[in-house]
PQR file with spaces between the fields and no chain letter, atoms N, CA, C, O and H, PARSE charges and radii, in Angstrom:
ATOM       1  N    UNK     1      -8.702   19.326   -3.889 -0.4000 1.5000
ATOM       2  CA   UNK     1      -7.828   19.267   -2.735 -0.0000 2.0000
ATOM       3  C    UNK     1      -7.147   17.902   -2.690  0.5500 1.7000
ATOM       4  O    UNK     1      -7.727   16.820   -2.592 -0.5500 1.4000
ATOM       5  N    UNK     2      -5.651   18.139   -2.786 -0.4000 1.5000
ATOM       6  CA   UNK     2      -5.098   16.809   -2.220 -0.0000 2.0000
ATOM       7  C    UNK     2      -5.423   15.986   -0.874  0.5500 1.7000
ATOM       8  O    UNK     2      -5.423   16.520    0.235 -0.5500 1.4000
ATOM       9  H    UNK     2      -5.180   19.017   -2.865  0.4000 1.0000
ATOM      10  N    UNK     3      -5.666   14.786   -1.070 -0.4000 1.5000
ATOM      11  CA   UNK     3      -5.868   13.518   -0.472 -0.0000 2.0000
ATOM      12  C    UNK     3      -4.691   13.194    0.370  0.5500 1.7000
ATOM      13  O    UNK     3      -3.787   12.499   -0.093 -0.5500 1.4000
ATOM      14  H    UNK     3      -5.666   14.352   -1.971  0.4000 1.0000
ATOM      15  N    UNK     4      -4.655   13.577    1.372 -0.4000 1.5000
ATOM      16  CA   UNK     4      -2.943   13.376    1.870 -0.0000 2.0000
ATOM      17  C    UNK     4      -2.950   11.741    2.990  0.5500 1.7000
ATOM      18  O    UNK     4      -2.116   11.133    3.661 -0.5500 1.4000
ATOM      19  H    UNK     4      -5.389   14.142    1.748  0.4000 1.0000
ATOM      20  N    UNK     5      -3.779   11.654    2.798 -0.4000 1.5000
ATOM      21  CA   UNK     5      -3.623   10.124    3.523 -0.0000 2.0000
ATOM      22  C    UNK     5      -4.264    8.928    2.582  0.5500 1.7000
ATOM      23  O    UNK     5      -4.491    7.822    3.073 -0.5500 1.4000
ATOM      24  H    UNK     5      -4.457   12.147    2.254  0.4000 1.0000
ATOM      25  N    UNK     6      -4.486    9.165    1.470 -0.4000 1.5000
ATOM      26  CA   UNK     6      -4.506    8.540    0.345 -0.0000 2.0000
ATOM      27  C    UNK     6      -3.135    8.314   -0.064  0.5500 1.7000
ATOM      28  O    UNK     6      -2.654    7.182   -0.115 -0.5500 1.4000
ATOM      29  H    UNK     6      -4.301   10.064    1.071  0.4000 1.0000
ATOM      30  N    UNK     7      -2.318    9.658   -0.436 -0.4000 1.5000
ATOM      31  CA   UNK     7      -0.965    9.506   -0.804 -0.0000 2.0000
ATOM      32  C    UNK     7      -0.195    8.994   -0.071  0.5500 1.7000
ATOM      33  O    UNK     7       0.530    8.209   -0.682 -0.5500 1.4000
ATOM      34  H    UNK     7      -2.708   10.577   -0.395  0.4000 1.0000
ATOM      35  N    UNK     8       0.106    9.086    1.472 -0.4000 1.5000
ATOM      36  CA   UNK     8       0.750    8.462    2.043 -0.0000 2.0000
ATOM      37  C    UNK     8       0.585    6.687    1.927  0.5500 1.7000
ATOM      38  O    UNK     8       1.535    5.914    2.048 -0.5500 1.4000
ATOM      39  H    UNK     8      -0.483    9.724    1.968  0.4000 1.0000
ATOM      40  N    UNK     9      -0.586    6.353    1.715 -0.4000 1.5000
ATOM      41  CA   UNK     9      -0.868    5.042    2.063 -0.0000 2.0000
ATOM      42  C    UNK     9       0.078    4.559    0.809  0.5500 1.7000
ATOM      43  O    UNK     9       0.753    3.532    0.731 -0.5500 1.4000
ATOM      44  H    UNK     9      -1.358    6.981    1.617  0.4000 1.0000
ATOM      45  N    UNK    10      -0.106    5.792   -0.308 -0.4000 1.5000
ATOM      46  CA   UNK    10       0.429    4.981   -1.624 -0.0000 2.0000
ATOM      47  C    UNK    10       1.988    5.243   -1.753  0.5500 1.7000
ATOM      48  O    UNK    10       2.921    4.532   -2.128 -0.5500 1.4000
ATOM      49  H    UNK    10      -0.654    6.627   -0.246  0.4000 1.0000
ATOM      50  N    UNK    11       1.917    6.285   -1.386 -0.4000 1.5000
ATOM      51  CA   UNK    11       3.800    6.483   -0.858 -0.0000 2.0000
ATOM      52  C    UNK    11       4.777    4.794   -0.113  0.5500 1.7000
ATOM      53  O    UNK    11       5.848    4.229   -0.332 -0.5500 1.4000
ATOM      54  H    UNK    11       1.159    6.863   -1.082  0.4000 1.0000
ATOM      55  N    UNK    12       3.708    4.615    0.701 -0.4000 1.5000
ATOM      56  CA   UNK    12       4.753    3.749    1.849 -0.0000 2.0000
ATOM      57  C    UNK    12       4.185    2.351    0.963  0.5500 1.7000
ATOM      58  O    UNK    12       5.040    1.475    0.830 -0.5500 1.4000
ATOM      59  H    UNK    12       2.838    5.075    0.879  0.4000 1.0000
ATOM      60  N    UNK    13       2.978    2.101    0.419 -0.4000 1.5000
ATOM      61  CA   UNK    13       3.089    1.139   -0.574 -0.0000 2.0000
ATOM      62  C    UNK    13       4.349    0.964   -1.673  0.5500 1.7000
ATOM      63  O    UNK    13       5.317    0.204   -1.675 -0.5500 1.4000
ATOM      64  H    UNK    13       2.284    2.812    0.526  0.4000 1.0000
ATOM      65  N    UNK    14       4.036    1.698   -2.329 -0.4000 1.5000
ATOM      66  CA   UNK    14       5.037    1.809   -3.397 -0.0000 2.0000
ATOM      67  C    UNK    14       6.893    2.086   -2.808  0.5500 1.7000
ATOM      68  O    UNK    14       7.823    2.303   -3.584 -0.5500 1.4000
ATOM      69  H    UNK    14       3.249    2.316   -2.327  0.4000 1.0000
ATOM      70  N    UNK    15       6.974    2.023   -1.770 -0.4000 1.5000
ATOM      71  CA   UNK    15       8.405    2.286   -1.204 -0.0000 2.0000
ATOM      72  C    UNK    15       8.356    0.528   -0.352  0.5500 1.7000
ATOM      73  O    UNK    15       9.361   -0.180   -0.427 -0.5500 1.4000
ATOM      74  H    UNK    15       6.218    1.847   -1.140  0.4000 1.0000
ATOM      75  N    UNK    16       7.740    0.285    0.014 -0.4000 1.5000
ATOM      76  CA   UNK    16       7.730   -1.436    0.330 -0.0000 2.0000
ATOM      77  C    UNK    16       7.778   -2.111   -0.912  0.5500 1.7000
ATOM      78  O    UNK    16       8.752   -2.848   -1.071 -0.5500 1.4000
ATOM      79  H    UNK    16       6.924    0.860    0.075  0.4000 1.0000
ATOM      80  N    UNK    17       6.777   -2.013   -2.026 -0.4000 1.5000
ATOM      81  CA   UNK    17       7.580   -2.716   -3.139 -0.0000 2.0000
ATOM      82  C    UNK    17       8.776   -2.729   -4.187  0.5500 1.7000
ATOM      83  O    UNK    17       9.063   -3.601   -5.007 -0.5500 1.4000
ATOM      84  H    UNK    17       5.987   -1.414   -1.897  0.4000 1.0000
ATOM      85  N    UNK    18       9.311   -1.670   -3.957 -0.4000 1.5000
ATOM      86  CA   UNK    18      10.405   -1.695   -4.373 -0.0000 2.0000
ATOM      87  C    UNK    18      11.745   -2.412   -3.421  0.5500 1.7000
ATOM      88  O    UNK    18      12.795   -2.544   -4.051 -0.5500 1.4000
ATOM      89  H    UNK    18       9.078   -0.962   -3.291  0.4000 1.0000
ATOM      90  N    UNK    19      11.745   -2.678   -2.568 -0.4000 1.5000
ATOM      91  CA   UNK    19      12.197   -2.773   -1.160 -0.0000 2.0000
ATOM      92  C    UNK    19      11.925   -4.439   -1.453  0.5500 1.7000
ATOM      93  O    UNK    19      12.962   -5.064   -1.674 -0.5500 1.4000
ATOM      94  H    UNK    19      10.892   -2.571   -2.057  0.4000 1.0000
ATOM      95  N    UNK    20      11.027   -5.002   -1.473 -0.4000 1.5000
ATOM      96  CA   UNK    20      10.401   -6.574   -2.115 -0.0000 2.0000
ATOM      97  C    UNK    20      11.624   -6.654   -3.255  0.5500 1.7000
ATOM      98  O    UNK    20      12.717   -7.197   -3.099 -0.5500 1.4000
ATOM      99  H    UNK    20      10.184   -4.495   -1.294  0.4000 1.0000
ATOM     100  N    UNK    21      11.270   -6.155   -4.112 -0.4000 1.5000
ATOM     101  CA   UNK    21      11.662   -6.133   -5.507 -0.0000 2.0000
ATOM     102  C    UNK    21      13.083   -6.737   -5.482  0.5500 1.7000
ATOM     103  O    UNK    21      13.503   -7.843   -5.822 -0.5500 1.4000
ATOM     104  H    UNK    21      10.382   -5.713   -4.239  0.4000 1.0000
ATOM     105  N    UNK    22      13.738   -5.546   -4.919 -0.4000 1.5000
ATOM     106  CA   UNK    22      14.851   -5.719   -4.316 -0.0000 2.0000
ATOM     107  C    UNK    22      15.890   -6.547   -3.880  0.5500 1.7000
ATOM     108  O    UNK    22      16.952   -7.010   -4.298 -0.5500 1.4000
ATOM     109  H    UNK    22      13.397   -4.648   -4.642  0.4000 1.0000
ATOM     110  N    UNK    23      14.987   -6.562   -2.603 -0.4000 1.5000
ATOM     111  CA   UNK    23      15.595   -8.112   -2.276 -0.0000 2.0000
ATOM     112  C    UNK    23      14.734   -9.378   -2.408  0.5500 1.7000
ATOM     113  O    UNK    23      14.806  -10.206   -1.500 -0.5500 1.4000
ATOM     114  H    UNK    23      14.124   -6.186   -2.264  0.4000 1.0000
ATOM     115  N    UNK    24      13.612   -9.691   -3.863 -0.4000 1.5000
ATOM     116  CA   UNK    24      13.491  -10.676   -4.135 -0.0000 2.0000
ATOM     117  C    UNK    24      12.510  -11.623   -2.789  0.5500 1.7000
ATOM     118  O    UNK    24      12.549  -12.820   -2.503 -0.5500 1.4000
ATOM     119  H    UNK    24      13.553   -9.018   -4.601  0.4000 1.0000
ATOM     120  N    UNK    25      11.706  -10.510   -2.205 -0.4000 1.5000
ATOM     121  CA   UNK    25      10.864  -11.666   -0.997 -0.0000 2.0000
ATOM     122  C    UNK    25       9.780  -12.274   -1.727  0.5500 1.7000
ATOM     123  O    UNK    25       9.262  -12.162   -2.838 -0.5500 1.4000
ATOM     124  H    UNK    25      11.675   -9.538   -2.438  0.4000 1.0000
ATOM     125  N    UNK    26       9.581  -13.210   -0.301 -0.4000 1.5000
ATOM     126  CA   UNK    26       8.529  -13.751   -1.027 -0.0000 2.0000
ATOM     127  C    UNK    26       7.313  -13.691   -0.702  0.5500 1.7000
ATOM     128  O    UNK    26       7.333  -13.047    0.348 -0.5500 1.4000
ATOM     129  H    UNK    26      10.002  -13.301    0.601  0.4000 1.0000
ATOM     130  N    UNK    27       5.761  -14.075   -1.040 -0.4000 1.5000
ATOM     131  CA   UNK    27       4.776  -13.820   -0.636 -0.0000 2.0000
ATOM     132  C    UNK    27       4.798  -14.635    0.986  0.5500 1.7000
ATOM     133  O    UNK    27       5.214  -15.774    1.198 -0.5500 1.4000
ATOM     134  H    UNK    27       5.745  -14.598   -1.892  0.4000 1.0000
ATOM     135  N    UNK    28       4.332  -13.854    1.813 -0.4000 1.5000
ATOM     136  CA   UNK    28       4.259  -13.995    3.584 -0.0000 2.0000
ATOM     137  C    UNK    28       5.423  -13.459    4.234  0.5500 1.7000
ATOM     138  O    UNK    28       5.697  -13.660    5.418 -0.5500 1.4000
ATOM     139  H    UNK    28       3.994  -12.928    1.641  0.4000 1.0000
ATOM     140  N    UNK    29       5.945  -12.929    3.615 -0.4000 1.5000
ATOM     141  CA   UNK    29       7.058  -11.921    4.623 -0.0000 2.0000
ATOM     142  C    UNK    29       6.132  -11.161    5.239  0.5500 1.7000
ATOM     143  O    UNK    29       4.963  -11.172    4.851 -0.5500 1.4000
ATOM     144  H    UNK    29       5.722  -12.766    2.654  0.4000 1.0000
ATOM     145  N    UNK    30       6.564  -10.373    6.326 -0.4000 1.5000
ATOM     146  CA   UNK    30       5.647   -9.091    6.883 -0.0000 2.0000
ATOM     147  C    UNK    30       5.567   -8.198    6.117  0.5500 1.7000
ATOM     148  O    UNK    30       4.450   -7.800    5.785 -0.5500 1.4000
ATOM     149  H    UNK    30       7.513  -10.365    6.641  0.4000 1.0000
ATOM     150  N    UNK    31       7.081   -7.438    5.450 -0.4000 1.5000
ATOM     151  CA   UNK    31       6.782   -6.414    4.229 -0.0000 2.0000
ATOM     152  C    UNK    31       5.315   -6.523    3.136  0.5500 1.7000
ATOM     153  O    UNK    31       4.560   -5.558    3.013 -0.5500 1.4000
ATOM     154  H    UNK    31       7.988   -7.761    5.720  0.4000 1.0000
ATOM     155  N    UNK    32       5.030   -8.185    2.217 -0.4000 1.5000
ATOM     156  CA   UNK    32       4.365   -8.459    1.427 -0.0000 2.0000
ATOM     157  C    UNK    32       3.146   -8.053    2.429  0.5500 1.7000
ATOM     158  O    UNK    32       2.359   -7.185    2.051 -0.5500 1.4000
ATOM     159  H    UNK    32       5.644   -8.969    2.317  0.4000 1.0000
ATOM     160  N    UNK    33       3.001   -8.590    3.538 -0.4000 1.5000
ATOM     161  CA   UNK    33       1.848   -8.476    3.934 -0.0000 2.0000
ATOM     162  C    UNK    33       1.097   -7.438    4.345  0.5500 1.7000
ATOM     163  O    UNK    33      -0.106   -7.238    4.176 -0.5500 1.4000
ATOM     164  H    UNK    33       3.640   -9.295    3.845  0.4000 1.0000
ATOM     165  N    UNK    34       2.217   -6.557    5.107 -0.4000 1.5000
ATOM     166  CA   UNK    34       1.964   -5.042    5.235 -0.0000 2.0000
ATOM     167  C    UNK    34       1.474   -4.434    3.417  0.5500 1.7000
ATOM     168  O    UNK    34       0.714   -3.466    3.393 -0.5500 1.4000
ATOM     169  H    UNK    34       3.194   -6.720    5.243  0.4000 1.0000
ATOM     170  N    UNK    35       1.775   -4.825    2.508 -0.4000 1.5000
ATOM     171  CA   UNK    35       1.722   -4.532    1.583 -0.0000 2.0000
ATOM     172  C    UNK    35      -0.111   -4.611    1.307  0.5500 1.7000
ATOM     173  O    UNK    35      -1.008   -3.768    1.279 -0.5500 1.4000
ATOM     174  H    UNK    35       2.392   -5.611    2.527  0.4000 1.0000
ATOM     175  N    UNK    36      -0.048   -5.921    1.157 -0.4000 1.5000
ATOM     176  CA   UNK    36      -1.246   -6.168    1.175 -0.0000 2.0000
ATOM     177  C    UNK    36      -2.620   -5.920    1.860  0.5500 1.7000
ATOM     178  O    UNK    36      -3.759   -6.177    1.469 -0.5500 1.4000
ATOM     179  H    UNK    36       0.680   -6.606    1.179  0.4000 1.0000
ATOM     180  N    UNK    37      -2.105   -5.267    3.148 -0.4000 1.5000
ATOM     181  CA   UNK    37      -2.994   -4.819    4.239 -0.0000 2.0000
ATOM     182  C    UNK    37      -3.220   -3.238    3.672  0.5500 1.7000
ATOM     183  O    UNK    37      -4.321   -2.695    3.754 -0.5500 1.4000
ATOM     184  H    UNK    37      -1.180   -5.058    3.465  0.4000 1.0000
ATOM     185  N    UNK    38      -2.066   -2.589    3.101 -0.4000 1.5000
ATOM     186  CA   UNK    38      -2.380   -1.213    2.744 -0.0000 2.0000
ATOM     187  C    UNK    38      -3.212   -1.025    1.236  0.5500 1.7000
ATOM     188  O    UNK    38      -3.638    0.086    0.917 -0.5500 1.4000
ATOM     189  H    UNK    38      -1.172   -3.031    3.034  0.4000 1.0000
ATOM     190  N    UNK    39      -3.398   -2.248    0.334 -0.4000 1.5000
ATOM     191  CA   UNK    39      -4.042   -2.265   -0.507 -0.0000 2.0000
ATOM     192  C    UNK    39      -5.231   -2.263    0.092  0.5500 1.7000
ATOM     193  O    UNK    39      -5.980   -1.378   -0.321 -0.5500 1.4000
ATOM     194  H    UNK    39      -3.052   -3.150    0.593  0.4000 1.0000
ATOM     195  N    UNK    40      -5.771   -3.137    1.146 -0.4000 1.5000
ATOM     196  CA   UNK    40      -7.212   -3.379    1.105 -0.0000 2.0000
ATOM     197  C    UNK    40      -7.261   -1.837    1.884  0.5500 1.7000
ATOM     198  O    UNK    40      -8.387   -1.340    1.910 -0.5500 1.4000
ATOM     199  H    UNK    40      -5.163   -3.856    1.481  0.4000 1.0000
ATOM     200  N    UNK    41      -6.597   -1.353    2.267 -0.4000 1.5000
ATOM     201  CA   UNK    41      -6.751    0.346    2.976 -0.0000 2.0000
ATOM     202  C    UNK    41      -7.012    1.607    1.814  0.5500 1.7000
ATOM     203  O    UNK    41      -7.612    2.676    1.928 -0.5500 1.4000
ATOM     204  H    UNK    41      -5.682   -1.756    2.246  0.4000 1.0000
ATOM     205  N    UNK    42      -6.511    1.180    1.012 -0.4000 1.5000
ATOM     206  CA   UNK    42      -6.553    2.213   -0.601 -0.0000 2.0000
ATOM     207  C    UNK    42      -7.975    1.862   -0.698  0.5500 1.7000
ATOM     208  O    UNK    42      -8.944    2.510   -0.303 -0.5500 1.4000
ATOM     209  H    UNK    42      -6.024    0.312    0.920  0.4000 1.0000
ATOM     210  N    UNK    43      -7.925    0.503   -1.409 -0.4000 1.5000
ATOM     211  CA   UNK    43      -9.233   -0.376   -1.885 -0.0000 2.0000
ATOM     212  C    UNK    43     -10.868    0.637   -0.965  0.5500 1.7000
ATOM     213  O    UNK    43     -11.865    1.212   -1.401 -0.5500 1.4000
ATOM     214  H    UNK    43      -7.138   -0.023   -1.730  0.4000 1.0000
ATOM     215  N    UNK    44     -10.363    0.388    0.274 -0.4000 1.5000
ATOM     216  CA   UNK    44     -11.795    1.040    1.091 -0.0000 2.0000
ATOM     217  C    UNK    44     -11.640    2.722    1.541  0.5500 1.7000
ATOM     218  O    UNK    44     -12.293    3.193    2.472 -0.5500 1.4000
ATOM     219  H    UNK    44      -9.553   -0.080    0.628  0.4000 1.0000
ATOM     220  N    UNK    45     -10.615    3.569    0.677 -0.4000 1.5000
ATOM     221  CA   UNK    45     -10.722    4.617    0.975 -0.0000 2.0000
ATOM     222  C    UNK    45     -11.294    5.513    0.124  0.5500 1.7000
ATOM     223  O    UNK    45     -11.885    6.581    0.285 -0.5500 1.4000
ATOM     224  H    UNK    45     -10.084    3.186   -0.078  0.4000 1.0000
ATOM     225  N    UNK    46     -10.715    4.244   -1.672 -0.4000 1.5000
ATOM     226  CA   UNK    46     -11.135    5.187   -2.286 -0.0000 2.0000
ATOM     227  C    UNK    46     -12.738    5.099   -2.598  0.5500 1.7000
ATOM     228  O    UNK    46     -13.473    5.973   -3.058 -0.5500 1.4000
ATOM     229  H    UNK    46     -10.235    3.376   -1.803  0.4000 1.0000
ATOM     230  N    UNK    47     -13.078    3.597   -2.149 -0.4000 1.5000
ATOM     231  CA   UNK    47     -14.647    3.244   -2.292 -0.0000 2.0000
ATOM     232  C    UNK    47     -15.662    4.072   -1.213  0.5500 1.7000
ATOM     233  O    UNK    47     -16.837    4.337   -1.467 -0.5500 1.4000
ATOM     234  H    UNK    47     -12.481    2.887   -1.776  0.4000 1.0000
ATOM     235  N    UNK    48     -14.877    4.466    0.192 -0.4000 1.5000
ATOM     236  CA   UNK    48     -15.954    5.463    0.784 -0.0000 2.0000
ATOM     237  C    UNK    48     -15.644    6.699    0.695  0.5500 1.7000
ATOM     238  O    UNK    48     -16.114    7.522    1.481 -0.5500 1.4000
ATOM     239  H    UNK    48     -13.923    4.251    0.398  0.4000 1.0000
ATOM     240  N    UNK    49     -14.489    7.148   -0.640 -0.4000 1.5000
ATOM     241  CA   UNK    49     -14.481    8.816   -1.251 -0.0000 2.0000
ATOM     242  C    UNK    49     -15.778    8.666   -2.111  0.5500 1.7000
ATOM     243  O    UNK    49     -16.649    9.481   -1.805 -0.5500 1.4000
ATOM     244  H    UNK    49     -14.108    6.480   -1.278  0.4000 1.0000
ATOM     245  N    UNK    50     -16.204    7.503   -3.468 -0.4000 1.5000
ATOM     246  CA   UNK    50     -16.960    7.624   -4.145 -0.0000 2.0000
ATOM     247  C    UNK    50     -18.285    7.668   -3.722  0.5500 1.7000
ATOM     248  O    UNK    50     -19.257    8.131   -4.319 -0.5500 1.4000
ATOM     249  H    UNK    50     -15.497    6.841   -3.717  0.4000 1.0000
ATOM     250  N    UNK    51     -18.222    7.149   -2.654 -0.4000 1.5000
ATOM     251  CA   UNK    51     -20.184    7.580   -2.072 -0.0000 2.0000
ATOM     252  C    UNK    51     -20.104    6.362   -1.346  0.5500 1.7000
ATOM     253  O    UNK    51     -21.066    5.972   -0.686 -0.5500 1.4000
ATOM     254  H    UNK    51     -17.432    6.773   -2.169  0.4000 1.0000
C-alpha cells in the first residue's frame, strides 16, 4: 500500500528544492529551512515504519 504522507512530504520537498535551485538561495532562507524540517520528518517516518 502506498504511503501517501510519506509521498507528500517528498513531493513538497523535492518541489522546494528545485524552487532553491532556481533562484540560487541560500542556506537560512525559510524555504532551506522548511526543507530541512521536512527531512528530519521523512528521517522519523521512515524510522517508525521500520519498527
Amino acid at each position: 500500500m502506498a504511503d501517501l504522507y510519506l509521498k507528500k512530504l517528498e513531493s513538497e520537498r523535492k518541489q522546494l528544492w528545485s524552487i532553491c535551485r532556481m533562484k540560487g538561495l541560500p542556506r537560512g532562507t525559510p524555504e532551506r529551512q522548511r526543507i530541512e524540517a521536512l527531512d528530519e520528518a521523512i528521517a522519523a517516518h521512515k524510522a517508525k515504519q521500520a519498527g
